[in-house]
PDB file of N, CA, C and O in Angstrom:
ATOM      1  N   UNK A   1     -42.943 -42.506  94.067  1.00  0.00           N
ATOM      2  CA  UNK A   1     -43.230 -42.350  95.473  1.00  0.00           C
ATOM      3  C   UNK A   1     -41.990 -42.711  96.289  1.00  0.00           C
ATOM      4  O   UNK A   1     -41.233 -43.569  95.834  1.00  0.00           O
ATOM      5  N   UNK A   2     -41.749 -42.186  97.339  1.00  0.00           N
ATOM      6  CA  UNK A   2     -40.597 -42.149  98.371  1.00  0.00           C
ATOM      7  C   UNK A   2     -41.010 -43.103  99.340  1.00  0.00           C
ATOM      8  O   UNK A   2     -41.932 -42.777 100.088  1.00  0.00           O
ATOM      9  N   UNK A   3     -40.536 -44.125  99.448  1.00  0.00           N
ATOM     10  CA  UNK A   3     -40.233 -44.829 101.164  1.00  0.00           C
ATOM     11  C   UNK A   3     -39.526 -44.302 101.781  1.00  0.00           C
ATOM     12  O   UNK A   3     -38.451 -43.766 101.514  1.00  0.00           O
ATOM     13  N   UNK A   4     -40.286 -44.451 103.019  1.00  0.00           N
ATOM     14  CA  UNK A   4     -39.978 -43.390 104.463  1.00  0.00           C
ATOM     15  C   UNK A   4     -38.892 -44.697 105.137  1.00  0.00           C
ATOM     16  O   UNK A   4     -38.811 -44.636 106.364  1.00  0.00           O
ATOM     17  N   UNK A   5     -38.358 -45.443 104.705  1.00  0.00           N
ATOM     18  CA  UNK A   5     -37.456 -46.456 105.297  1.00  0.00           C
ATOM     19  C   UNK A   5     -35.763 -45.928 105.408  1.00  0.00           C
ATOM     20  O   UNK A   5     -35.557 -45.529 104.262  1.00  0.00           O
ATOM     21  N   UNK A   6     -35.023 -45.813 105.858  1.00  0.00           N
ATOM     22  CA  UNK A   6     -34.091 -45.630 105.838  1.00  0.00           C
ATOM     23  C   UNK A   6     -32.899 -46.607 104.914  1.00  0.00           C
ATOM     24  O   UNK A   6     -33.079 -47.704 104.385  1.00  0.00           O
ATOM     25  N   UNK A   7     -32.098 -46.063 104.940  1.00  0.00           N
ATOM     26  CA  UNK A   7     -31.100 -46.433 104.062  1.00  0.00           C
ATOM     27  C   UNK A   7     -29.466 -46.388 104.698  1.00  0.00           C
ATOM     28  O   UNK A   7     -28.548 -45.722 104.220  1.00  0.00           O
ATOM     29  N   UNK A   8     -29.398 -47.206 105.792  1.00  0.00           N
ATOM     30  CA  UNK A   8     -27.989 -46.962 106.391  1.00  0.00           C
ATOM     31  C   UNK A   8     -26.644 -47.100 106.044  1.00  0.00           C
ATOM     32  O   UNK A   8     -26.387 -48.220 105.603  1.00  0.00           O
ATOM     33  N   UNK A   9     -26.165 -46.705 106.073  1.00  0.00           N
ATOM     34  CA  UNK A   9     -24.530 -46.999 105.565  1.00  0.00           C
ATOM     35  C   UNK A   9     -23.738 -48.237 106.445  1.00  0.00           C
ATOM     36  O   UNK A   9     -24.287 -48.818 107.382  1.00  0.00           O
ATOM     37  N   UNK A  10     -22.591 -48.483 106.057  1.00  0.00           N
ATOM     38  CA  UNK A  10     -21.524 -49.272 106.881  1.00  0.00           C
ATOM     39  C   UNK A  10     -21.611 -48.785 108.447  1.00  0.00           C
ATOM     40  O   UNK A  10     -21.890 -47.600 108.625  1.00  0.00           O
ATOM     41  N   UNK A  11     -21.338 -49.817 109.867  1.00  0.00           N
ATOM     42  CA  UNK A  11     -21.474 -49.180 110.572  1.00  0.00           C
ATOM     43  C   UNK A  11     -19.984 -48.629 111.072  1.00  0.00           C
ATOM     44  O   UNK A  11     -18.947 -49.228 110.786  1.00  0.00           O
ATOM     45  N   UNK A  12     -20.021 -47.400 111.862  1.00  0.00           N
ATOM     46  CA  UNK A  12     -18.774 -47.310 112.702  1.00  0.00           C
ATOM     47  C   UNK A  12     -18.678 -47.723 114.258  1.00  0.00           C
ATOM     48  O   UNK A  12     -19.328 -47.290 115.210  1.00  0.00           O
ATOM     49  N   UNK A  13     -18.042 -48.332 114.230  1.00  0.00           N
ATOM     50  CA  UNK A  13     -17.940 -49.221 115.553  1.00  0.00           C
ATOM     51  C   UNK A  13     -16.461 -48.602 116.580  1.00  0.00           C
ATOM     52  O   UNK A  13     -15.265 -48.402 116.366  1.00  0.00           O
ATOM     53  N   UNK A  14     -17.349 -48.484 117.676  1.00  0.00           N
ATOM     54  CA  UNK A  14     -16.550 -47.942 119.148  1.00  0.00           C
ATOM     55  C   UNK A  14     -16.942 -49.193 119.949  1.00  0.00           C
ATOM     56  O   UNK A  14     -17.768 -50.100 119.853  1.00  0.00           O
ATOM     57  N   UNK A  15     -15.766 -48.742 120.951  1.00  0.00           N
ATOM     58  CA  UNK A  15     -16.091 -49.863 122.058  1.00  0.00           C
ATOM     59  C   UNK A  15     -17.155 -50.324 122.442  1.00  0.00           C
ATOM     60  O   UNK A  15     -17.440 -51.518 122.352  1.00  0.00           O
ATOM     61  N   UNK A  16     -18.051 -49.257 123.028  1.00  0.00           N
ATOM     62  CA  UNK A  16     -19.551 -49.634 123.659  1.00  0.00           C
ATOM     63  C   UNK A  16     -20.536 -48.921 123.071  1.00  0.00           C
ATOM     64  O   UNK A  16     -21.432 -48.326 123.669  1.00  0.00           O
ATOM     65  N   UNK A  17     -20.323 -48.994 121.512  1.00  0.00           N
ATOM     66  CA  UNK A  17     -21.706 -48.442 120.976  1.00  0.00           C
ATOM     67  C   UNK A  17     -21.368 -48.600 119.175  1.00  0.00           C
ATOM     68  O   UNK A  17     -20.370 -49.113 118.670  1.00  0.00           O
ATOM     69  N   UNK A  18     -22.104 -48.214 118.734  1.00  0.00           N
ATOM     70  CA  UNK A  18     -22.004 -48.529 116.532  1.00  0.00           C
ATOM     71  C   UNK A  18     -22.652 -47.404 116.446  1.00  0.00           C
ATOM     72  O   UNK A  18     -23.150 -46.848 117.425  1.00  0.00           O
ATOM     73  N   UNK A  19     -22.710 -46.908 115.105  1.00  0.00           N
ATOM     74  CA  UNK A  19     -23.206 -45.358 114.853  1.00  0.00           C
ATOM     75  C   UNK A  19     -23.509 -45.942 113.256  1.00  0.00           C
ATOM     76  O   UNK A  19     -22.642 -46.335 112.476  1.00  0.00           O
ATOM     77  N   UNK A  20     -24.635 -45.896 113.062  1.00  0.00           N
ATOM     78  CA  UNK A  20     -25.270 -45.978 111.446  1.00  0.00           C
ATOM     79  C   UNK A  20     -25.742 -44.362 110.798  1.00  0.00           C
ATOM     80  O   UNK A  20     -26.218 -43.527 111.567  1.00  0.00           O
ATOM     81  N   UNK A  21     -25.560 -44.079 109.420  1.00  0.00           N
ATOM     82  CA  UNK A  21     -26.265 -42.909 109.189  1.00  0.00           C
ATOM     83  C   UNK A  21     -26.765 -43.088 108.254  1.00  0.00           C
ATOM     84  O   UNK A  21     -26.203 -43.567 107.269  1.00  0.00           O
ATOM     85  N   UNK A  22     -28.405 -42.623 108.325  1.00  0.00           N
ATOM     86  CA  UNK A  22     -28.380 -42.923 107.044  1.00  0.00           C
ATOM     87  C   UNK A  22     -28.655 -41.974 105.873  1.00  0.00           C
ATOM     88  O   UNK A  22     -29.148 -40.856 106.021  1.00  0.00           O
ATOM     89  N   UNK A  23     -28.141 -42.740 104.188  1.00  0.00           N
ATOM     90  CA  UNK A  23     -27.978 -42.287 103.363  1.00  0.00           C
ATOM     91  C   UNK A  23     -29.135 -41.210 102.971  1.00  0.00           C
ATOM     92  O   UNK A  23     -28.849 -40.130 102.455  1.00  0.00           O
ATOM     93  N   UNK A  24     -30.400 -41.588 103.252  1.00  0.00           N
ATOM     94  CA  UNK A  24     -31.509 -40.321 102.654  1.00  0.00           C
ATOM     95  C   UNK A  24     -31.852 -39.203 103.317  1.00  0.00           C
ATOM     96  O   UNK A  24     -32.321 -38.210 102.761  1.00  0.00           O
ATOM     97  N   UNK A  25     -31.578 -39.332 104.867  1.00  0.00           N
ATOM     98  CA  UNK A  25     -31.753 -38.149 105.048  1.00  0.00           C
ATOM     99  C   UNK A  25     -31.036 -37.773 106.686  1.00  0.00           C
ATOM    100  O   UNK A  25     -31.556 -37.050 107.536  1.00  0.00           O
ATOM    101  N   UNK A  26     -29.441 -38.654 106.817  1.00  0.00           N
ATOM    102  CA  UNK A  26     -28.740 -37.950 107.764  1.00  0.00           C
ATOM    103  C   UNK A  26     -29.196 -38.458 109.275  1.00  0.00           C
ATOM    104  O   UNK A  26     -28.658 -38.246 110.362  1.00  0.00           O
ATOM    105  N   UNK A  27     -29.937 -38.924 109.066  1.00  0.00           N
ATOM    106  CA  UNK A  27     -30.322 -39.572 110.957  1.00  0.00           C
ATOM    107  C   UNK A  27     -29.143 -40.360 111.029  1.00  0.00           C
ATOM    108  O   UNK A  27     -28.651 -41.005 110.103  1.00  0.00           O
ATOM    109  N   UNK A  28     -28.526 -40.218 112.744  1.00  0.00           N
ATOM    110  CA  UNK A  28     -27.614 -41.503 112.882  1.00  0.00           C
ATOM    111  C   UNK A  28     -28.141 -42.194 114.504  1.00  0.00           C
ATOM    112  O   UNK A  28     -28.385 -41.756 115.628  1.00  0.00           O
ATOM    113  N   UNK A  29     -28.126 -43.547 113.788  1.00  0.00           N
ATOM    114  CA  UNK A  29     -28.421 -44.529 115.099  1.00  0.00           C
ATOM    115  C   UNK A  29     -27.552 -44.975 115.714  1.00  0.00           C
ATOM    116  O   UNK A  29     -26.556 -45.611 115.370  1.00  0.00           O
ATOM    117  N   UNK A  30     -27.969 -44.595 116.816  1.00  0.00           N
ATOM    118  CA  UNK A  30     -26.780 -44.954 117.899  1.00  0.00           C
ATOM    119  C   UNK A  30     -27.175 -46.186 118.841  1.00  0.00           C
ATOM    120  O   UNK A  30     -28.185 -46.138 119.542  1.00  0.00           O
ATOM    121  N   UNK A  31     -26.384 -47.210 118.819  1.00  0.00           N
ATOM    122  CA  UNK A  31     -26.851 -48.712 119.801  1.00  0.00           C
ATOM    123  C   UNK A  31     -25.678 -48.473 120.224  1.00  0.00           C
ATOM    124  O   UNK A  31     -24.596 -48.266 119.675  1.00  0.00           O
ATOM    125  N   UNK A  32     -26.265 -48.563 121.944  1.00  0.00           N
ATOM    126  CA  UNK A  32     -25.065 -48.483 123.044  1.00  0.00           C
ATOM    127  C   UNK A  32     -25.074 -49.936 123.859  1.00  0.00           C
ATOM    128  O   UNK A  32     -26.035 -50.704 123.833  1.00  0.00           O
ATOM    129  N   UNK A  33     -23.851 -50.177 124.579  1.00  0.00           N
ATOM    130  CA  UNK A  33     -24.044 -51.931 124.714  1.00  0.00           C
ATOM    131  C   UNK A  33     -22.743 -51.211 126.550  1.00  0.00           C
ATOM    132  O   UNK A  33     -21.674 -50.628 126.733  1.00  0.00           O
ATOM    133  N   UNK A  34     -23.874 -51.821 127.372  1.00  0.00           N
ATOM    134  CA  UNK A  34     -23.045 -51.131 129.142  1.00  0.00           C
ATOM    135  C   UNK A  34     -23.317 -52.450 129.438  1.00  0.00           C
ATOM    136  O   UNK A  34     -23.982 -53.234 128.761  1.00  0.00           O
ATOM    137  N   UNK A  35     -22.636 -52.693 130.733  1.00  0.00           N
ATOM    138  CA  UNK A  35     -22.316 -53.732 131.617  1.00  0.00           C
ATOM    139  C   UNK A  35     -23.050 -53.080 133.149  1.00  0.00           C
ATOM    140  O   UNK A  35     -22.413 -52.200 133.729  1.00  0.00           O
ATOM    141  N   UNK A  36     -24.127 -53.462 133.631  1.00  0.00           N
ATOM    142  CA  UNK A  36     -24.060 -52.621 134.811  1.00  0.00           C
ATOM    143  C   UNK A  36     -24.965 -53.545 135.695  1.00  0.00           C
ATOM    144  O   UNK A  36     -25.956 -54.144 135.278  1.00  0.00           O
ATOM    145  N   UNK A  37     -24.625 -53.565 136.600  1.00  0.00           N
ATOM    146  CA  UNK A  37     -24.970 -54.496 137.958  1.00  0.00           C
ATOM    147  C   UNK A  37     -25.276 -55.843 137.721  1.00  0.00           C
ATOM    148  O   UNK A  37     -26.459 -56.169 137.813  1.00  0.00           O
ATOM    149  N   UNK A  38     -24.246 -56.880 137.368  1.00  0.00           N
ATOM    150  CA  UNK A  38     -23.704 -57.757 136.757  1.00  0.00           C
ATOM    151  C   UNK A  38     -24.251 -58.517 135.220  1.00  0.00           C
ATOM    152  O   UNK A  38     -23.943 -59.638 134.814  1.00  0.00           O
ATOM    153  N   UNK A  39     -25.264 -57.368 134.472  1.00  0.00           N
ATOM    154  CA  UNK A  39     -25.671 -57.532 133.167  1.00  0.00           C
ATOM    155  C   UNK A  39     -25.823 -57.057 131.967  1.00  0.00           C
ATOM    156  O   UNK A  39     -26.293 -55.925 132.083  1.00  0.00           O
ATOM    157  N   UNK A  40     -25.654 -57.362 130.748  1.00  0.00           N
ATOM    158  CA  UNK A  40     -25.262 -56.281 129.808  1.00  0.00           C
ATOM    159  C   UNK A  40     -26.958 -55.557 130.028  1.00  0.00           C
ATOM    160  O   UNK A  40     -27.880 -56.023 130.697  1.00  0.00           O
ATOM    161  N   UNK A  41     -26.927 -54.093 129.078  1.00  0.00           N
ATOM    162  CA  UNK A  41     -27.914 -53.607 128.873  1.00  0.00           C
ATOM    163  C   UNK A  41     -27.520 -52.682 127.573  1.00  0.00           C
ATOM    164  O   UNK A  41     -26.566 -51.905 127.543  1.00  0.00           O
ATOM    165  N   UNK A  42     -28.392 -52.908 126.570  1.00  0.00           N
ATOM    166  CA  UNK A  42     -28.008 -52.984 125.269  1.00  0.00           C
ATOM    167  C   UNK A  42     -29.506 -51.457 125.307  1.00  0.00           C
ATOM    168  O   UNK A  42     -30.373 -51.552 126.176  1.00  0.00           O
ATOM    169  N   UNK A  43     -29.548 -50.263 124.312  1.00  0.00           N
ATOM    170  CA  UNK A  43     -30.581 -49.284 124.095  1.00  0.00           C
ATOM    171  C   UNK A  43     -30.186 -49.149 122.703  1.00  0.00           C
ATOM    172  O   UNK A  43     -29.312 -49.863 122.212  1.00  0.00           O
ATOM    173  N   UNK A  44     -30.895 -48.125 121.966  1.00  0.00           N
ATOM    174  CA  UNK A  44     -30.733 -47.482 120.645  1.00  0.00           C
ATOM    175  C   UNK A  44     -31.308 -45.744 120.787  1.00  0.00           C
ATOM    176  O   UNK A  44     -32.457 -45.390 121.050  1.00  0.00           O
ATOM    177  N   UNK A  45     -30.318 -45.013 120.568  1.00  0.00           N
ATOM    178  CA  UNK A  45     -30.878 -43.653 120.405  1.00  0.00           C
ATOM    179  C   UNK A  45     -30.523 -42.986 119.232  1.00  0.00           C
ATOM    180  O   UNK A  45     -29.435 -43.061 118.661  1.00  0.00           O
ATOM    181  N   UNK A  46     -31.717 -42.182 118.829  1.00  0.00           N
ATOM    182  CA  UNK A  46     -31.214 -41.662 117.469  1.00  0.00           C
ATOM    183  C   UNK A  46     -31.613 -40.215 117.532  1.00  0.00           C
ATOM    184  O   UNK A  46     -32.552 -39.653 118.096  1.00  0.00           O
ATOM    185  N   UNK A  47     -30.295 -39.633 116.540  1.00  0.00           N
ATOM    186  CA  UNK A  47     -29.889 -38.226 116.680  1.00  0.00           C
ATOM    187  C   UNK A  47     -29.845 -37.913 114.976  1.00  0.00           C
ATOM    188  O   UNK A  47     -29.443 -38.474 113.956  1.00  0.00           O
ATOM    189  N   UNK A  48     -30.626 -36.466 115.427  1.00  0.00           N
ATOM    190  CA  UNK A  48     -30.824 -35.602 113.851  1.00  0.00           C
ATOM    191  C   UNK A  48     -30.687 -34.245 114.051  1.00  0.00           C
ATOM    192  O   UNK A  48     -31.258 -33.555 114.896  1.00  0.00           O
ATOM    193  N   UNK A  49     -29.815 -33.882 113.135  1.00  0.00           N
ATOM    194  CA  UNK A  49     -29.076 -32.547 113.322  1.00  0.00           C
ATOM    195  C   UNK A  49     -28.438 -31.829 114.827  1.00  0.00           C
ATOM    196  O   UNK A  49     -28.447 -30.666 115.229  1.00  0.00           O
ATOM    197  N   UNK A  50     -27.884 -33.143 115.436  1.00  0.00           N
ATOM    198  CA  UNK A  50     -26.897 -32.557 116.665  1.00  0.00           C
ATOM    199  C   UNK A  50     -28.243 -32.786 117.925  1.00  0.00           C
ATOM    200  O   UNK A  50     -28.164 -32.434 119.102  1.00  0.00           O
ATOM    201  N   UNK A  51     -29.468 -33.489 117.240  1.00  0.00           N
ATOM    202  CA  UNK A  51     -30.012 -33.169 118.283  1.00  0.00           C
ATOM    203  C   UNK A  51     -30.872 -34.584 118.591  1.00  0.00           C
ATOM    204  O   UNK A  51     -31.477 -35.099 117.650  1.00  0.00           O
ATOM    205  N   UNK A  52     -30.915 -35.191 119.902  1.00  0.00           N
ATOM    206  CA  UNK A  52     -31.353 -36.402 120.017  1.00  0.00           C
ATOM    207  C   UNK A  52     -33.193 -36.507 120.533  1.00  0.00           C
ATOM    208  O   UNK A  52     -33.862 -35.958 121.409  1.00  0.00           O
ATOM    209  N   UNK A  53     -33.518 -37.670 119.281  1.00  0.00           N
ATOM    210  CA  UNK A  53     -34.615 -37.704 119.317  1.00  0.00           C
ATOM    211  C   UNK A  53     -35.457 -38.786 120.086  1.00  0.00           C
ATOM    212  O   UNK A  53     -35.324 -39.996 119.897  1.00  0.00           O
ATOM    213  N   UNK A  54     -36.191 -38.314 120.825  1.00  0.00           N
ATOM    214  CA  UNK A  54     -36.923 -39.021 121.924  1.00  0.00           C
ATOM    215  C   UNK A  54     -37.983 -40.043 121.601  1.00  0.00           C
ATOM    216  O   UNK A  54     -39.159 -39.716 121.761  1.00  0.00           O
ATOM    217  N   UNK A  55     -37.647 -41.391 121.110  1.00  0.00           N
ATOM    218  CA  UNK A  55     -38.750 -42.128 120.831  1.00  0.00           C
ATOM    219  C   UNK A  55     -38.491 -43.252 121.425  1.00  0.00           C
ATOM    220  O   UNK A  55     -37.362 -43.419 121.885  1.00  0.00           O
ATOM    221  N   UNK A  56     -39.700 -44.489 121.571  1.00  0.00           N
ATOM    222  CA  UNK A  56     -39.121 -45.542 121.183  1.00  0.00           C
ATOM    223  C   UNK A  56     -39.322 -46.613 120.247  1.00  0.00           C
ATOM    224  O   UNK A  56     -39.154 -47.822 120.412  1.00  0.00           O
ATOM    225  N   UNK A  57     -39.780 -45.854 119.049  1.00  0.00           N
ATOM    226  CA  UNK A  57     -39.776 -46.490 117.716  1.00  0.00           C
ATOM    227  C   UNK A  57     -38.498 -45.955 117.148  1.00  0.00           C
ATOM    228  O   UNK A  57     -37.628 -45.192 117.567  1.00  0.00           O
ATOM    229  N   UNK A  58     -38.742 -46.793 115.772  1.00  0.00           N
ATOM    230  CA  UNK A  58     -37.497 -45.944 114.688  1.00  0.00           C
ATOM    231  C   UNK A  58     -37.960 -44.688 114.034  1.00  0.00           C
ATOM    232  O   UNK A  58     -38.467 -45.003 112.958  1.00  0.00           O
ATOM    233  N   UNK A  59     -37.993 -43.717 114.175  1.00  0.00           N
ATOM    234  CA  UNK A  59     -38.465 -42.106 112.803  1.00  0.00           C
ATOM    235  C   UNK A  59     -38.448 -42.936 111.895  1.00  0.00           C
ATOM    236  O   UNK A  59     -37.834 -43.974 111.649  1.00  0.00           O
ATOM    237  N   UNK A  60     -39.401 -42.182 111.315  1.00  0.00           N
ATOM    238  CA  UNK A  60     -39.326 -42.453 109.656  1.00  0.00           C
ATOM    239  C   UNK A  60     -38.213 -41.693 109.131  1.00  0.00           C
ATOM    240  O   UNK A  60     -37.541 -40.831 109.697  1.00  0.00           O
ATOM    241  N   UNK A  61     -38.131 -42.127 108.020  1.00  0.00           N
ATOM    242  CA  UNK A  61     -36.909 -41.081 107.376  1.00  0.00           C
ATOM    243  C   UNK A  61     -37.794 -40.364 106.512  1.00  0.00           C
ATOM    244  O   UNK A  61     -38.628 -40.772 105.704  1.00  0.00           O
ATOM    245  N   UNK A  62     -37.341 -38.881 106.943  1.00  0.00           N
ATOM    246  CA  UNK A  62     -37.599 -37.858 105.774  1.00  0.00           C
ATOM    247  C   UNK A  62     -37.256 -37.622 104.725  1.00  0.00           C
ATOM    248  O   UNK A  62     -37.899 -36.791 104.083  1.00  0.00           O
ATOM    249  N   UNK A  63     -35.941 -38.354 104.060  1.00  0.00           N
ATOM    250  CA  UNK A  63     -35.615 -38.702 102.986  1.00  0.00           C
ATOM    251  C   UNK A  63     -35.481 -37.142 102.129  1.00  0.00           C
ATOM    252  O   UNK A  63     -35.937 -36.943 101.004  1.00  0.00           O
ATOM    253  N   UNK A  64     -34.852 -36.280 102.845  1.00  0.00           N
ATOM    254  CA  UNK A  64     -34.950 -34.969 102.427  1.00  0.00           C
ATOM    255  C   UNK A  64     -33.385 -35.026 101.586  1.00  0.00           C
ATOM    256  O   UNK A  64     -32.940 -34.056 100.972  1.00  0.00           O
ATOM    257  N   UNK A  65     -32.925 -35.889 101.661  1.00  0.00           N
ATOM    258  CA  UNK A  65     -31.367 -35.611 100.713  1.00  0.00           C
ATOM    259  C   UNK A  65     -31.802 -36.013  99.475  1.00  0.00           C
ATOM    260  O   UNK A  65     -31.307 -35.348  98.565  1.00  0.00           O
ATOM    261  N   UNK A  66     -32.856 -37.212  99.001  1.00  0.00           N
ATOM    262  CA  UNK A  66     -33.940 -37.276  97.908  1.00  0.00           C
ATOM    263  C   UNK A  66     -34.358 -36.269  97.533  1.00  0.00           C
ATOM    264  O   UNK A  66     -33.765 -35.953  96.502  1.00  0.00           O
ATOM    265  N   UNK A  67     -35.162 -35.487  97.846  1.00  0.00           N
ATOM    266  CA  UNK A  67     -35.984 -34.646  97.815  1.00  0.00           C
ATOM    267  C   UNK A  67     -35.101 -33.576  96.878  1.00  0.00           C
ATOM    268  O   UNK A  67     -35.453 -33.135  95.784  1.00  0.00           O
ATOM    269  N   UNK A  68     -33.736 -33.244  97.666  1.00  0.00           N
ATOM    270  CA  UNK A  68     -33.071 -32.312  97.797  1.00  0.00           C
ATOM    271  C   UNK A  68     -32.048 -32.634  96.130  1.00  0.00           C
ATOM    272  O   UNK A  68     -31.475 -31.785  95.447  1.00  0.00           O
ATOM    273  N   UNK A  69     -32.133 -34.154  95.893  1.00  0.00           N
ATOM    274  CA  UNK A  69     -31.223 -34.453  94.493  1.00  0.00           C
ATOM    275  C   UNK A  69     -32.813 -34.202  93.378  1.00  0.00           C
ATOM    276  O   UNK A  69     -32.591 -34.029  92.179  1.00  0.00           O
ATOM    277  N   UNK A  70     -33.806 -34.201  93.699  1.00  0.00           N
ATOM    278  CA  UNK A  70     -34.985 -34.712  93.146  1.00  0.00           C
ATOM    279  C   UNK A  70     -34.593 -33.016  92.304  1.00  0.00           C
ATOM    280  O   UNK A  70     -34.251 -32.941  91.124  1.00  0.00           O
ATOM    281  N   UNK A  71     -34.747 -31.808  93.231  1.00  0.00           N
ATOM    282  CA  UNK A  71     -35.000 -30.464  92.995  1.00  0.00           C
ATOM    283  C   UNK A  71     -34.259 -29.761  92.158  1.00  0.00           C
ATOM    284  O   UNK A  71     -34.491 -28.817  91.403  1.00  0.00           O
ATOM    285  N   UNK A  72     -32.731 -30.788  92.593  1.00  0.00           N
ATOM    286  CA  UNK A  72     -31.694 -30.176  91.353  1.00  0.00           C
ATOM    287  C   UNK A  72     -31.715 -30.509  90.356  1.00  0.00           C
ATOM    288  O   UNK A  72     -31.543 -29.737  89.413  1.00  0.00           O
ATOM    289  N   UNK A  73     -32.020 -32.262  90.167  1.00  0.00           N
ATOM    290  CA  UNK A  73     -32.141 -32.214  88.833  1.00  0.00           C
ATOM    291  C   UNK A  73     -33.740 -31.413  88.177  1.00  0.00           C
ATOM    292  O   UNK A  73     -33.831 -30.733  87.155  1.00  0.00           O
ATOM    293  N   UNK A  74     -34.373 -31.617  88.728  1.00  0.00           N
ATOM    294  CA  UNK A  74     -35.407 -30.431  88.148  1.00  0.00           C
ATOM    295  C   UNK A  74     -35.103 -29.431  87.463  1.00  0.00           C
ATOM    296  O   UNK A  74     -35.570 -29.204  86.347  1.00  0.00           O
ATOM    297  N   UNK A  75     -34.186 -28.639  88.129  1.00  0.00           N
ATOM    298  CA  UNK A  75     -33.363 -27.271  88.093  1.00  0.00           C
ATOM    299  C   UNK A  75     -32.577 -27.288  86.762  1.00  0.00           C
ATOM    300  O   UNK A  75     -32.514 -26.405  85.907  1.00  0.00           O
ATOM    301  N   UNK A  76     -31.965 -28.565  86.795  1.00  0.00           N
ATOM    302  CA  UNK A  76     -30.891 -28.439  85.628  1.00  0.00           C
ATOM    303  C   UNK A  76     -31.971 -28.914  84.362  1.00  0.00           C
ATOM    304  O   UNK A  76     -32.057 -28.428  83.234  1.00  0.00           O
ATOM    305  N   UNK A  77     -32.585 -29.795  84.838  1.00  0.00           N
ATOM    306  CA  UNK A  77     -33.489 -30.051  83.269  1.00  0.00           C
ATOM    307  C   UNK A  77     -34.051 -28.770  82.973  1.00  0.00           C
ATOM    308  O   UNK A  77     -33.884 -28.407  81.808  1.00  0.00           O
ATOM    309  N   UNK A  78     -34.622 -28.058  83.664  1.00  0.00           N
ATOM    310  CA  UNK A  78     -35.500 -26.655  83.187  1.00  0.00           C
ATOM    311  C   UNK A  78     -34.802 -25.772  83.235  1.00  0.00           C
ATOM    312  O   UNK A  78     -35.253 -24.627  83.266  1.00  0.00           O
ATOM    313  N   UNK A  79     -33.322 -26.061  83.260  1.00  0.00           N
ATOM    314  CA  UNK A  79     -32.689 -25.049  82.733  1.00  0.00           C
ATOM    315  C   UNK A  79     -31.867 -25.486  81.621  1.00  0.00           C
ATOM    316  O   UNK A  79     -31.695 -24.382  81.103  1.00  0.00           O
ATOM    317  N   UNK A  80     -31.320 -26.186  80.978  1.00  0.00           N
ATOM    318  CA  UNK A  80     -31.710 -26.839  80.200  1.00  0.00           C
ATOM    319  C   UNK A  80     -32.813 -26.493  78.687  1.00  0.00           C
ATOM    320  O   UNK A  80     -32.553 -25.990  77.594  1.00  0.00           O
ATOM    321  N   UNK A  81     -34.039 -27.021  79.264  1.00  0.00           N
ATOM    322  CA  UNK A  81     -35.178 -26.699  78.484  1.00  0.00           C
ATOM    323  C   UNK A  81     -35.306 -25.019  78.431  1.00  0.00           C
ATOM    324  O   UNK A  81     -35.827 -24.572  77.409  1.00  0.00           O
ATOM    325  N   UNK A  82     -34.929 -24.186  79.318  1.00  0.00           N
ATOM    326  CA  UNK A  82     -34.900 -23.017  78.870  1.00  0.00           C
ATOM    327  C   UNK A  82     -33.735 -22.606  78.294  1.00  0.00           C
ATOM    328  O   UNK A  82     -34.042 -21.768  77.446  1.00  0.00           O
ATOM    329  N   UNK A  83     -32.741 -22.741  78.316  1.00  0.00           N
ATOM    330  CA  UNK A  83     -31.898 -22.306  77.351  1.00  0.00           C
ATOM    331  C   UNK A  83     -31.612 -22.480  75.982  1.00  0.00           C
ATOM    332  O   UNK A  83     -31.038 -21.729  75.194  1.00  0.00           O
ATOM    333  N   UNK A  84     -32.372 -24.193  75.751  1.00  0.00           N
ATOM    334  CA  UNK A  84     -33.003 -25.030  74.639  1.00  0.00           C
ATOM    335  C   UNK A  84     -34.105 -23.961  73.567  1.00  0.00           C
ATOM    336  O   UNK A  84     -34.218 -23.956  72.341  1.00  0.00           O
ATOM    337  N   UNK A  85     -34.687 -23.257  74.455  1.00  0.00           N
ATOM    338  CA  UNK A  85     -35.930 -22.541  73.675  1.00  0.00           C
ATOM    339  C   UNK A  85     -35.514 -21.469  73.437  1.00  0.00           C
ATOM    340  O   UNK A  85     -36.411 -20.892  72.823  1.00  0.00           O
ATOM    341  N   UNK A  86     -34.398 -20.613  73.588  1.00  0.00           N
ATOM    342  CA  UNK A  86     -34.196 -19.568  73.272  1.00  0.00           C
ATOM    343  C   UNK A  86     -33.473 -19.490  72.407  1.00  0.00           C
ATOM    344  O   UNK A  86     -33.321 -18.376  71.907  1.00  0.00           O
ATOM    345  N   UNK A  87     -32.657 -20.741  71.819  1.00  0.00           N
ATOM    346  CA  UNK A  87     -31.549 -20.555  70.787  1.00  0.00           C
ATOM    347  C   UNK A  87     -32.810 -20.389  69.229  1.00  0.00           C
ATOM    348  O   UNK A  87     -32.369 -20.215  68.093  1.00  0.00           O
TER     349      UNK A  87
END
């Protein structure tokens, strides 16, 4: 079974914000950190495939880069096992 939890990488760090991505399935979190009318104000927005997603929880992760290693090796074992049966 797959946990829908994410799996982030190292972060990359800019002046007024960090960018996490994560490993299973490509979401990157963005925490932005402003100074504005004499107090910080710290948010988190997160973006999937170029496109930013409107919540204010965390997504689950779809964990589709799993999914996506899950299928190949499938692929190669049953191919594999078929080339196995024909000799």
């Amino acid at each position: 079974m797959t946990s829908t939890r994410h799996r982030w990488r190292d972060p990359d760090r800019f002046p007024h914000k960090t960018e996490r991505q994560c490993r299973r399935c490509e979401m990157v979190k963005v925490t932005r950190h402003e100074f504005e009318g004499g107090r910080d104000i710290y948010w988190t927005e997160f973006w999937r495939d170029e496109d930013q997603i409107q919540t204010d929880m965390t997504p689950l992760c779809d964990a589709r880069l799993d999914r996506q290693i899950d299928r190949e090796r499938a692929g190669a074992e049953q191919s594999r096992t078929f080339s196995g049966a024909t000799k």
